[in-house]
Backbone as JSON Lines, residues from 0, in Angstrom:
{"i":0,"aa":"X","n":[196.35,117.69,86.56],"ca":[195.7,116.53,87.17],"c":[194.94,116.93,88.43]}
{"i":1,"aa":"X","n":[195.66,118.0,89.25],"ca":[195.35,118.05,90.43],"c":[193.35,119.44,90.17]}
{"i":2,"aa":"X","n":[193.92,120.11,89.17],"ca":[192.3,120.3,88.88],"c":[191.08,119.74,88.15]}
{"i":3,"aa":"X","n":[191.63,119.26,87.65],"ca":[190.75,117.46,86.98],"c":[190.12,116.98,88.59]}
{"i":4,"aa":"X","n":[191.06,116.56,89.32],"ca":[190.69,115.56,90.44],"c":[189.48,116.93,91.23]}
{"i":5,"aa":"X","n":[189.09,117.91,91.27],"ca":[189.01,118.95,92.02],"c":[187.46,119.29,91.44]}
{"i":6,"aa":"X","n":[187.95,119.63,90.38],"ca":[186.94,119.73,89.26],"c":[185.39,118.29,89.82]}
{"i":7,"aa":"X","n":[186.2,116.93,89.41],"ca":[185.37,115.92,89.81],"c":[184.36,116.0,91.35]}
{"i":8,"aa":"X","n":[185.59,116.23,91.64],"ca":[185.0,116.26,93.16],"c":[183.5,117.08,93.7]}
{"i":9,"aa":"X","n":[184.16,118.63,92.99],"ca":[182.93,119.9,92.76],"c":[181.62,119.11,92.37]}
{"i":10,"aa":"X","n":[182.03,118.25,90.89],"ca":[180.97,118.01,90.67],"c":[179.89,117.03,91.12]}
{"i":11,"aa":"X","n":[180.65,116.27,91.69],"ca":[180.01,115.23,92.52],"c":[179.4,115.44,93.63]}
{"i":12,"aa":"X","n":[179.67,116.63,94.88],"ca":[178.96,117.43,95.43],"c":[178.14,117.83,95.2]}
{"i":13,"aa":"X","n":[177.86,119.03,94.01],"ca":[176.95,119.26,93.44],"c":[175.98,118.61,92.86]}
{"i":14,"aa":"X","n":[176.19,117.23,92.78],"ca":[175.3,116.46,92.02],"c":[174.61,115.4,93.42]}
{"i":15,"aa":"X","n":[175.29,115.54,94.31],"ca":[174.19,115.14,95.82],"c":[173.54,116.54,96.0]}
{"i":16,"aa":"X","n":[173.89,117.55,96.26],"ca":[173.35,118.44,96.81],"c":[171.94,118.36,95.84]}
{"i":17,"aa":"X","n":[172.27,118.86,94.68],"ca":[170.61,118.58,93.58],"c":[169.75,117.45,93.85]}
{"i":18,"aa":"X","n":[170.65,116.74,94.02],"ca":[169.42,115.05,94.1],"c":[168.98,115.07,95.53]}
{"i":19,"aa":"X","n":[169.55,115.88,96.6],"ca":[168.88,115.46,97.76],"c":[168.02,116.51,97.92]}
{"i":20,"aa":"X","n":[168.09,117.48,96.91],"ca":[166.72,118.23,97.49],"c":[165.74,118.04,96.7]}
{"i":21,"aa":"X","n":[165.81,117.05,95.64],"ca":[164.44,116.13,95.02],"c":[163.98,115.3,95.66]}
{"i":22,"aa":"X","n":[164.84,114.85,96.89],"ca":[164.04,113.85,98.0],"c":[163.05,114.67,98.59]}
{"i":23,"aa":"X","n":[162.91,115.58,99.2],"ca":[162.49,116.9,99.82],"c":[161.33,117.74,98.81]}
{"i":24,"aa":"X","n":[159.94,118.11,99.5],"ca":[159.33,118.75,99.34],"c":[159.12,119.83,99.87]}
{"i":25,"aa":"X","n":[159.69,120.96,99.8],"ca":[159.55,122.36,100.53],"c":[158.83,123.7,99.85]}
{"i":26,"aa":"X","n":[157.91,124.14,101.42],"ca":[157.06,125.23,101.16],"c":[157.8,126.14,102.23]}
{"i":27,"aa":"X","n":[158.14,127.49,101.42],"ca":[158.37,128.88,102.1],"c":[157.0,129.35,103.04]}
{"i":28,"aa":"X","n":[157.34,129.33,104.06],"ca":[156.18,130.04,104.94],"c":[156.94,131.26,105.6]}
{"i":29,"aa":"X","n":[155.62,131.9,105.93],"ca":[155.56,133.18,106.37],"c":[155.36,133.71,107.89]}
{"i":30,"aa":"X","n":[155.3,132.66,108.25],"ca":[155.13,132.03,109.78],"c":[156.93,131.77,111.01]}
{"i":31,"aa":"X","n":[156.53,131.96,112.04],"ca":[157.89,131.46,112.85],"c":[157.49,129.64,112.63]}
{"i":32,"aa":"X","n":[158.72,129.18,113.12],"ca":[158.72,127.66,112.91],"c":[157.42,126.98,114.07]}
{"i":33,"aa":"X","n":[157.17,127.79,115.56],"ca":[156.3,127.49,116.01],"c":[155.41,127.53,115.65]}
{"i":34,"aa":"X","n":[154.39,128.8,114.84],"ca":[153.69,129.41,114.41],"c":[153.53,128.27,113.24]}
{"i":35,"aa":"X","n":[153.84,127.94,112.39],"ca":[153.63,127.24,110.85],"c":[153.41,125.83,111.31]}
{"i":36,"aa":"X","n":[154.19,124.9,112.72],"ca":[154.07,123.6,113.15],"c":[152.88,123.74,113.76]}
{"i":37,"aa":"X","n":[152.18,124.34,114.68],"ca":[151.23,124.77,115.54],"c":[149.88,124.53,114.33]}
{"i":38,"aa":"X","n":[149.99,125.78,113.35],"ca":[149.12,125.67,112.39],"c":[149.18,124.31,111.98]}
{"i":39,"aa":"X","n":[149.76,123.57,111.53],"ca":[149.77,122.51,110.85],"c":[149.47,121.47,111.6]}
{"i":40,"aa":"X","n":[149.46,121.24,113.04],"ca":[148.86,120.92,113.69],"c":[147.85,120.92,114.07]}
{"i":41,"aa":"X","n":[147.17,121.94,113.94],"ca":[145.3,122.16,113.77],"c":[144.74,121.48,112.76]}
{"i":42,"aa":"X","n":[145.69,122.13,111.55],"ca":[145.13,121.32,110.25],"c":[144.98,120.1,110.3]}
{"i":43,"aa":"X","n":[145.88,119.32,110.73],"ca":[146.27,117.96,110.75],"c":[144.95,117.58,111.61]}
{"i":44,"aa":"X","n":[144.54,118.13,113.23],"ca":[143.68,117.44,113.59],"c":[142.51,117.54,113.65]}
{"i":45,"aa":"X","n":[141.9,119.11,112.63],"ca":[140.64,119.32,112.0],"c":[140.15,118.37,111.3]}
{"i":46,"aa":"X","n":[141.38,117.63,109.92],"ca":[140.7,116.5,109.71],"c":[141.21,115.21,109.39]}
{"i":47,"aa":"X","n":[140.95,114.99,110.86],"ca":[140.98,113.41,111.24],"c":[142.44,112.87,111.28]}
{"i":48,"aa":"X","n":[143.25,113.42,110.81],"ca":[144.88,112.64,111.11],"c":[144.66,112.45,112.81]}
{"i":49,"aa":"X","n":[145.9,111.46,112.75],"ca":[146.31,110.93,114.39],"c":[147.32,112.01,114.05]}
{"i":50,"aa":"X","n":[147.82,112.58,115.33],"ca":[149.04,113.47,115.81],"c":[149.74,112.39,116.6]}
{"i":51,"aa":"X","n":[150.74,111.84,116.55],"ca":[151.64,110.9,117.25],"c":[152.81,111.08,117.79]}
{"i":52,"aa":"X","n":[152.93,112.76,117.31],"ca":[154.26,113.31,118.42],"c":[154.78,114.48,117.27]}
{"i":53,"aa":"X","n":[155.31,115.31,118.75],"ca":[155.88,116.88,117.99],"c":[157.22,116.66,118.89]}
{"i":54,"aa":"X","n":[158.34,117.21,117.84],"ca":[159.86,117.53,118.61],"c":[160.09,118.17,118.34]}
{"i":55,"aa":"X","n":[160.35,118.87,119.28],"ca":[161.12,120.04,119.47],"c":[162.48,120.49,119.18]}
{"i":56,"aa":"X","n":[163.33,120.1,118.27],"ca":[164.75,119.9,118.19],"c":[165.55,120.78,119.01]}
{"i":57,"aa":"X","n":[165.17,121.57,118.61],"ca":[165.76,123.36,119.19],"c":[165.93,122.89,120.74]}
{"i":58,"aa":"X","n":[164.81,122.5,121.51],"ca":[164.68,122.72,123.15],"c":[165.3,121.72,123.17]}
{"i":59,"aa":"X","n":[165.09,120.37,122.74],"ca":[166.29,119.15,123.48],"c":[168.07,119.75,123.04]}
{"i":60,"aa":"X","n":[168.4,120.56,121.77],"ca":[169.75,120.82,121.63],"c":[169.6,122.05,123.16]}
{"i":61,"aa":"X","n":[169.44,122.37,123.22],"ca":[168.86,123.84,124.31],"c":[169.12,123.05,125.85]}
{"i":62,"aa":"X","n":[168.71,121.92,126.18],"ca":[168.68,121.43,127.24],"c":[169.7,120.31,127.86]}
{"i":63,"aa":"X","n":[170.5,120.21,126.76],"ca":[172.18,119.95,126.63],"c":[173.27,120.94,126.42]}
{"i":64,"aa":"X","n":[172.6,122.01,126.13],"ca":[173.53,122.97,126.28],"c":[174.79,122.91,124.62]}
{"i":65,"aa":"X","n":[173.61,122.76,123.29],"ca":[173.89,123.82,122.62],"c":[173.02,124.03,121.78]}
{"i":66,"aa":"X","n":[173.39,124.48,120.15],"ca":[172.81,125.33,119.88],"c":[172.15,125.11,118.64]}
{"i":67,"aa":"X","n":[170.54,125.3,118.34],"ca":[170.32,125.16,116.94],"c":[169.35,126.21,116.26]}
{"i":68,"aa":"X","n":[169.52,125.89,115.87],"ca":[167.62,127.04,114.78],"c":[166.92,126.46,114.88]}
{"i":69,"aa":"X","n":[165.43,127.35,115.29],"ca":[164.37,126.6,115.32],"c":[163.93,125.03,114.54]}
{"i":70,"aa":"X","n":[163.65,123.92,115.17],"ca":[163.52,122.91,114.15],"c":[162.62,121.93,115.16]}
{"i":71,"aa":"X","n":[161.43,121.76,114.5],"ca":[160.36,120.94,114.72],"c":[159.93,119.89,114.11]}
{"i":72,"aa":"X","n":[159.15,118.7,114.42],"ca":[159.02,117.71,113.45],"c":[157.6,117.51,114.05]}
{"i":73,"aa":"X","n":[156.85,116.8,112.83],"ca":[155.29,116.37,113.45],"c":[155.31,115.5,113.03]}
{"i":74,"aa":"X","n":[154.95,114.67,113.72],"ca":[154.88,112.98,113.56],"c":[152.72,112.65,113.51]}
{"i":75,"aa":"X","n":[152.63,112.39,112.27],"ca":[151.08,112.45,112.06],"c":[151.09,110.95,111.02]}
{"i":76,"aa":"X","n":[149.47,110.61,110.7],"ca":[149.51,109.87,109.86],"c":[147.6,109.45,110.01]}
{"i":77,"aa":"X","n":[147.04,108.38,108.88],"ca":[145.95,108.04,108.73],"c":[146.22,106.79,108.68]}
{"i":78,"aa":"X","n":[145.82,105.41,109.71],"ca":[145.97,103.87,108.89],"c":[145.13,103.77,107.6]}
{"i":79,"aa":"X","n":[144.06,104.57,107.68],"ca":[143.01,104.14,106.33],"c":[144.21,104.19,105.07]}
{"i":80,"aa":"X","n":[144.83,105.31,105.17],"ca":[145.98,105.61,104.0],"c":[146.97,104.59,104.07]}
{"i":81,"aa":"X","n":[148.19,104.95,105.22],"ca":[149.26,104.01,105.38],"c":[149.14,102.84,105.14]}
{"i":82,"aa":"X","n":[148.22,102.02,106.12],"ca":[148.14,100.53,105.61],"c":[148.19,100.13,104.19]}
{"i":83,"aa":"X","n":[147.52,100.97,103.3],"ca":[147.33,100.41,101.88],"c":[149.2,100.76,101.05]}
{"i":84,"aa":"X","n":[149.67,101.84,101.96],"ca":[150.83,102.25,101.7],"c":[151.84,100.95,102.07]}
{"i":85,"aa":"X","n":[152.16,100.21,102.89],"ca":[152.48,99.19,103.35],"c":[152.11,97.61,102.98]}
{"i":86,"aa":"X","n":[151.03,98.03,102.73],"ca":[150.34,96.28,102.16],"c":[151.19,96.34,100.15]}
{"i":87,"aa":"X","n":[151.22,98.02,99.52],"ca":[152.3,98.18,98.57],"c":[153.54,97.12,98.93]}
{"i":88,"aa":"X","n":[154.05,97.93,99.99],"ca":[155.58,97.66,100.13],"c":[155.72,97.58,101.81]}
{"i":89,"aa":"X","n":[155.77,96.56,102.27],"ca":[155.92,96.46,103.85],"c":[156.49,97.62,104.03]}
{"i":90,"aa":"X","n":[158.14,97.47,103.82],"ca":[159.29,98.42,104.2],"c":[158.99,99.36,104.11]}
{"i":91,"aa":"X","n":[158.26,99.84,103.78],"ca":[158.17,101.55,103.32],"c":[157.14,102.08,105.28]}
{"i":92,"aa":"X","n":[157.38,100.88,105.71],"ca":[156.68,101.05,107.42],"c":[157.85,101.55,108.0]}
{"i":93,"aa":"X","n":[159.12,101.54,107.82],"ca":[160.27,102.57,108.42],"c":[160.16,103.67,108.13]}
{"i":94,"aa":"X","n":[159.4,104.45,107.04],"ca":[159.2,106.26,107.23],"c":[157.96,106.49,107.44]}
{"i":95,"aa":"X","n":[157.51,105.77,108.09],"ca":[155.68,105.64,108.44],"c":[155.66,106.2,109.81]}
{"i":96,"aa":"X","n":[154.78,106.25,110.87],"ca":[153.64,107.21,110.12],"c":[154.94,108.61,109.49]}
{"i":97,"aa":"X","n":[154.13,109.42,108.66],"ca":[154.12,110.73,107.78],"c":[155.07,111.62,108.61]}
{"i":98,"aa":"X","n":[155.6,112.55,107.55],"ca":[156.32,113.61,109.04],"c":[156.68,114.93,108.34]}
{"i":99,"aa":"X","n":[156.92,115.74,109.27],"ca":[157.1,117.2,108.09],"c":[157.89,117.66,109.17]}
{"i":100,"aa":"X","n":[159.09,118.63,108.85],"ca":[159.7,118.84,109.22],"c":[159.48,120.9,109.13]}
{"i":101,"aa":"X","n":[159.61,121.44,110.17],"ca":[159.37,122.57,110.29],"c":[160.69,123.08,110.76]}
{"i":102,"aa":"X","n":[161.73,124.22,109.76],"ca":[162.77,124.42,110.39],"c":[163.07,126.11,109.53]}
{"i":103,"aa":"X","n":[164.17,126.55,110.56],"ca":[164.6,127.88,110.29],"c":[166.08,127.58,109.65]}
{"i":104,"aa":"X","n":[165.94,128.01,108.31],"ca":[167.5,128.11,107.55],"c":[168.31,129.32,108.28]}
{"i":105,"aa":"X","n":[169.41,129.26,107.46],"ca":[170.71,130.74,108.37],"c":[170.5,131.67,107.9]}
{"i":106,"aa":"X","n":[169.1,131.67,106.82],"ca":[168.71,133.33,106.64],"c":[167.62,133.81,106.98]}
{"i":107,"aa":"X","n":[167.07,132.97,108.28],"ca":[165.81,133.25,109.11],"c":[164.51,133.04,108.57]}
{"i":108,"aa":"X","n":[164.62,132.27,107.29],"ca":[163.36,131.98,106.61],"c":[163.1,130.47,106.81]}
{"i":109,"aa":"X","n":[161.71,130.17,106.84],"ca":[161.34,129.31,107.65],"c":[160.51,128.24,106.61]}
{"i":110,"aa":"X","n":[160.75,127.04,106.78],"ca":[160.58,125.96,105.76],"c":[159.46,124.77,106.39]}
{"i":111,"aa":"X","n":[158.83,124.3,105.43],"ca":[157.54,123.07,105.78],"c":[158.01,121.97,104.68]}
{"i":112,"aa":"X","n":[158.52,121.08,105.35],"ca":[159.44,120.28,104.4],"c":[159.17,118.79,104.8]}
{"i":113,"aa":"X","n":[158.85,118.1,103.81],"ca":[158.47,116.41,103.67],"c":[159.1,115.93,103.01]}
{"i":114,"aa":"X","n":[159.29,114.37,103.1],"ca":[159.54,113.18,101.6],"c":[159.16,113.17,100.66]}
{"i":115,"aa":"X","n":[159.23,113.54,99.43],"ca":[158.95,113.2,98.45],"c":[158.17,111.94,98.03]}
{"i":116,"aa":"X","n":[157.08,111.82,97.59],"ca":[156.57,110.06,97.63],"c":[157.3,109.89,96.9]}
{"i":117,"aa":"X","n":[157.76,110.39,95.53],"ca":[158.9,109.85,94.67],"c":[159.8,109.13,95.27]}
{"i":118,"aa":"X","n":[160.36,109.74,95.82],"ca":[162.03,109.36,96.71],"c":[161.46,108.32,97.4]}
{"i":119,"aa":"X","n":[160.12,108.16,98.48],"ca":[159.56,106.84,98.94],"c":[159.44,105.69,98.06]}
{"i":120,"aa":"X","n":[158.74,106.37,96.71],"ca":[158.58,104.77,95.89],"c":[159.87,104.19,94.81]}
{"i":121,"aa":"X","n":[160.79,105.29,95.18],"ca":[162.15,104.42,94.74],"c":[162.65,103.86,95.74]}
{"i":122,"aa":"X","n":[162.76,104.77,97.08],"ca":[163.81,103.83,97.96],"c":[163.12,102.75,98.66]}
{"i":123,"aa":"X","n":[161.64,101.98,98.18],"ca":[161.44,101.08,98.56],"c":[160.71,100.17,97.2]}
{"i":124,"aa":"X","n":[161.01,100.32,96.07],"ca":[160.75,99.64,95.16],"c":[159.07,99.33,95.12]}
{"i":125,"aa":"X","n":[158.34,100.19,95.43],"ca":[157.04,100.49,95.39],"c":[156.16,100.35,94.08]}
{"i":126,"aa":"X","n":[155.55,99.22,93.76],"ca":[155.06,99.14,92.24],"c":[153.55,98.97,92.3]}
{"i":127,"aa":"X","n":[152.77,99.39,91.15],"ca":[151.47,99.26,91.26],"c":[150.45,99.91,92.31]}
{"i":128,"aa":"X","n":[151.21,101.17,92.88],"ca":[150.14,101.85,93.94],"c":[150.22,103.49,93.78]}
{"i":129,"aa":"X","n":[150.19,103.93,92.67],"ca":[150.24,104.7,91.71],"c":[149.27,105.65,92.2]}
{"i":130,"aa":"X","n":[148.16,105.03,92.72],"ca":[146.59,105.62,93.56],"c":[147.3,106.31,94.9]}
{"i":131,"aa":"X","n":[147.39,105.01,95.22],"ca":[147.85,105.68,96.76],"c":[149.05,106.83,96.64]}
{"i":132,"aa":"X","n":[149.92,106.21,96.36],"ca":[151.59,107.23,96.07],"c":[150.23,109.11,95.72]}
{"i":133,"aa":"X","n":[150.05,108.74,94.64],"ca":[149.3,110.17,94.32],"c":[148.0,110.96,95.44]}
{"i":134,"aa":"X","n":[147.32,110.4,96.32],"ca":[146.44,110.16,97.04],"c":[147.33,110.97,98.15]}
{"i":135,"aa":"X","n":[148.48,110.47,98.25],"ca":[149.03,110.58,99.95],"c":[149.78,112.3,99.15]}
{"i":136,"aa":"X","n":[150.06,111.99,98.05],"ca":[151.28,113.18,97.66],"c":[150.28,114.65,97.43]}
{"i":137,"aa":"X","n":[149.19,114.06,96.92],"ca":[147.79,115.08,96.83],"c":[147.4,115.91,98.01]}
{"i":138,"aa":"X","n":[147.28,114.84,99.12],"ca":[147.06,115.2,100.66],"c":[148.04,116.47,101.15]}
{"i":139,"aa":"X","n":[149.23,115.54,101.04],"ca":[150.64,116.31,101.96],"c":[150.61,117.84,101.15]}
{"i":140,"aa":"X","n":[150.34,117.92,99.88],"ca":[150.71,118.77,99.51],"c":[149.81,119.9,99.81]}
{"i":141,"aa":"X","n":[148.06,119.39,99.63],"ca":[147.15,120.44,100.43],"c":[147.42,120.7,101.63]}
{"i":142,"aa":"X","n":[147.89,119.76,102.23],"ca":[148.17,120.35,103.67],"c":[149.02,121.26,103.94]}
{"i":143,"aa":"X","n":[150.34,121.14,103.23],"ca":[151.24,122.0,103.44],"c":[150.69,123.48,102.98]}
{"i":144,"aa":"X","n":[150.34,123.39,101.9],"ca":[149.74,124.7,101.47],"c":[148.79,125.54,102.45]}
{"i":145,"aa":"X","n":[147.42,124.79,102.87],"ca":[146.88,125.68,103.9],"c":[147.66,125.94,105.15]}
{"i":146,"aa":"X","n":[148.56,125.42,105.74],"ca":[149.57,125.77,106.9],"c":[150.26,126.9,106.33]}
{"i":147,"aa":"X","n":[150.79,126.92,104.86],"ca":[151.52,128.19,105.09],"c":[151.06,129.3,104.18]}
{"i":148,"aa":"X","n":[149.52,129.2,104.21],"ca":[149.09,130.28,103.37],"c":[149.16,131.32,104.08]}
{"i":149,"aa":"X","n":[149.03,132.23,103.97],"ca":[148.94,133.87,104.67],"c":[147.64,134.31,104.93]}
């Protein structure tokens, strides 16, 4: 019984761990986490995104006195896009504007990582914007790519 119950458990772990990294869109870069956010930051304001804020995770854990791996976030977005993203599905204005997450795993390799629009147009019941959903997922994904091309 007691490896039955154990067994379950394994698998139920395992079966978040898989599904939460289908929420997640991640590109391997070749870049430090500054280096790949920085870039992606140019990109972003070569064309035309608003930049609406960069964090630093690392320096605020750093300035409390402890400790993390590099980890950055960029807070960007377009109303021409979003709005039509929102006029979809109001709610979907709580992961608005856009964000990518720039961070160092524990084997020093360094990640460019977003939402999934999938995972957006389930966890807000998103119907009929099929354009946009693909439009925004089209975008994020060129973008990510020229940030961590070589």
């Amino acid at each position: 019984m007691k490896k039955l119950v154990s067994l379950g458990i394994i698998l139920l772990i395992v079966s978040f761990s898989s599904s939460a990294s289908d929420d997640l869109v991640k590109y391997k870069s070749h870049y430090s986490v500054k280096k790949t956010a920085d870039r992606f930051e140019n990109i972003i304001k070569s064309k035309g995104f608003t930049l609406f804020a960069r964090i630093d995770h690392q320096k605020n854990a750093n300035a409390v006195n402890l400790a993390l791996r590099p980890t950055e976030v960029v807070i960007f977005g377009n109303p021409n896009v979003g709005t039509l993203l929102m006029q979809c599905a109001q709610d979907v204005a709580i992961d608005l504007p856009q964000k990518v997450l720039v961070s160092e795993d524990a084997n020093n390799q360094v990640w460019l990582s977003y939402n999934n629009l999938s995972y957006l147009k389930k966890r807000h019941n998103i119907e009929g914007c099929e354009v946009v959903l693909n439009k925004i997922s089209g975008v994020l994904s060129q973008l990510s790519k020229a940030t961590v091309a070589p």
